[in-house]
C-alpha positions in Angstrom: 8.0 -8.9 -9.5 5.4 -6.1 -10.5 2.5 -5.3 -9.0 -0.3 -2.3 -9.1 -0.1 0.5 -6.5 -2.7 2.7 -5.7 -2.6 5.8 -3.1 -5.1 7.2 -2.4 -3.7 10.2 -0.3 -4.4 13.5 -1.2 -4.7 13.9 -5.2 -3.8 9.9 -5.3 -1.7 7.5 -8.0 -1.8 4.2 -9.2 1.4 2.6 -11.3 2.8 -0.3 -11.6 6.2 -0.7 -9.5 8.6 -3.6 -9.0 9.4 -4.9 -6.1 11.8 -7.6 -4.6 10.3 -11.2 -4.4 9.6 -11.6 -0.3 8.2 -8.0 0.2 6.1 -7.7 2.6 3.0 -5.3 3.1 5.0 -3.0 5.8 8.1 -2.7 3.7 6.0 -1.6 0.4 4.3 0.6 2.9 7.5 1.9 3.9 8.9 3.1 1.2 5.8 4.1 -0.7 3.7 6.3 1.9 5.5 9.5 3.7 3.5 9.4 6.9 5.5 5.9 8.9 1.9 5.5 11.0 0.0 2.5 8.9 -2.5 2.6 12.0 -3.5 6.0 10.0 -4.2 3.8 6.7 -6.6 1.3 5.6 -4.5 -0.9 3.9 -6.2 -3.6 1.3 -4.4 -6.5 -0.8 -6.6 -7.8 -4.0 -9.5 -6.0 -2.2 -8.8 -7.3 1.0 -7.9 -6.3 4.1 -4.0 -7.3 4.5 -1.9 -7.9 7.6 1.8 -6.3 7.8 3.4 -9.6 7.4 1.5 -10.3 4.5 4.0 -11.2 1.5 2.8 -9.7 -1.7 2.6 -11.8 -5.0 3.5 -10.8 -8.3 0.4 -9.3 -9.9 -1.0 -8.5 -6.3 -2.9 -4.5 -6.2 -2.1 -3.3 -3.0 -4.2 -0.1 -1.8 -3.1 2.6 0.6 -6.1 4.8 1.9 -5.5 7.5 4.7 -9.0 6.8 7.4 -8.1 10.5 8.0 -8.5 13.4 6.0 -6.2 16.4 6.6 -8.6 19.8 6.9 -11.9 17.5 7.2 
């Protein structure tokens, strides 16, 4: 499946990545962010706010923005 993922730590990304059919929000989260504390993130599906267990959908944009800025 492909869906859109944006970061928005530090100088941010967005690309399109494929993933396994059945991945959840944590997993993606997992192997896409460095820091392993999603308490630290805001983390939106489609625009929405997403639980963990959420499974993503192919064409989904998941969002990963830190609440905390390092240095502010």
């Amino acid at each position: 499946m492909k869906i859109l993922v944006i970061n928005n730590d530090g100088a941010g990304f967005a690309d399109y990545v494929h993933i396994e059919p059945g991945t959840s929000v944590r997993k993606l989260f997992e192997r896409q962010v460095r820091d392993p504390r999603p308490e630290n993130y805001l983390i939106r599906v489609n625009r929405l706010p997403a639980p963990a267990d959420q499974v993503l959908q192919e064409g989904d944009r998941i969002s990963f923005t830190p609440v905390k800025i390092e240095g502010a």
